[in-house]
N, C-alpha and C positions, 0 to 999 in steps of 0.2 A: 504494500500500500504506500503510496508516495503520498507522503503529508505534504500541503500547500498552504494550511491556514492551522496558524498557534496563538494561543492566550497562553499568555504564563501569567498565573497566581502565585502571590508571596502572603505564607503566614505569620503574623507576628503576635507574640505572646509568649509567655514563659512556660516550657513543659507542651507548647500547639506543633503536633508533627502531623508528616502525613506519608504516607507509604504504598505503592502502586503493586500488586500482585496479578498473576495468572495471564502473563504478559500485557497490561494495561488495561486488562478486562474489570479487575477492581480495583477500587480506594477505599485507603482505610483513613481516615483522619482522628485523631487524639487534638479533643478542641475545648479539655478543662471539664468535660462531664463524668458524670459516675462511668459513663460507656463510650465504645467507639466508633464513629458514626460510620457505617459501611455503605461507599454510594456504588452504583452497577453501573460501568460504563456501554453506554449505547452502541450500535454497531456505526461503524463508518467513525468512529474516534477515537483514540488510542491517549493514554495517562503515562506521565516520567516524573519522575521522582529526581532531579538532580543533586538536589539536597534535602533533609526533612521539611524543609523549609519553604523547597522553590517546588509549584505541581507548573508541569508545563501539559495543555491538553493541545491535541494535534489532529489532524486529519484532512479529510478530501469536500468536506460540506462542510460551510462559513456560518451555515444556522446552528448547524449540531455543536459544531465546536464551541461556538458562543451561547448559545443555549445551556449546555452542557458546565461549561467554566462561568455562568450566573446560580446553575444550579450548589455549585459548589461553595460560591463564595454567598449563597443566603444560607447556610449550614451555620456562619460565624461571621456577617457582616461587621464589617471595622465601626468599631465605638468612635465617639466625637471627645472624649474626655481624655483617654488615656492613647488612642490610636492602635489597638489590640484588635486582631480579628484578621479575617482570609480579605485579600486586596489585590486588585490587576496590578501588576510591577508595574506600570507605566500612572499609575492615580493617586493621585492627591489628596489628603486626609487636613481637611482646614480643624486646628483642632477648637475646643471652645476651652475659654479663660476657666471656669470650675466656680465654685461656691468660694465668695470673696469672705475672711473672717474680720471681724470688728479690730 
């Protein structure tokens, strides 16, 4: 299968990894819960694990792939406070100022 279209996802937080098995056919993501959320990858898209860190999702259709890498990153959308949570490498997290104390 020759990949033409990639999203690469970056997780950030302490302890948030993610892990690609059964040749990109599944993910496993550790995202701070009691459990680890297992997603099933579609046909026509394939999952790499460069780092625990870095998911790159790949393939031949530009819905799948992108459909596919939105599904991933609402599993752990990035907070506005702290900037923790799954993020397209390339976006921007405006973060917010927090609770001002007296």
């Amino acid at each position: 299968m020759e990949a033409k279209f990639f999203r690469f996802l970056k997780i950030v937080g302490v302890g948030f990894k993610a892990r690609a098995e059964s040749e990109g056919r599944l993910l496993y993501l550790k995202l701070g819960y009691s459990h680890e959320v297992e997603l099933t990858v579609p046909p026509a898209v394939r999952v790499f694990c460069f780092k625990p860190n870095i998911v790159c999702c790949t393939g031949i259709d530009k819905g799948r792939v992108h459909q596919f890498a939105a599904t991933v990153r609402s599993c752990k959308p990035p907070e506005v406070y702290k900037g923790k949570g799954i993020m397209y490498i390339d976006e921007v997290i405006k973060k917010k100022q927090g609770k001002k104390s007296k």
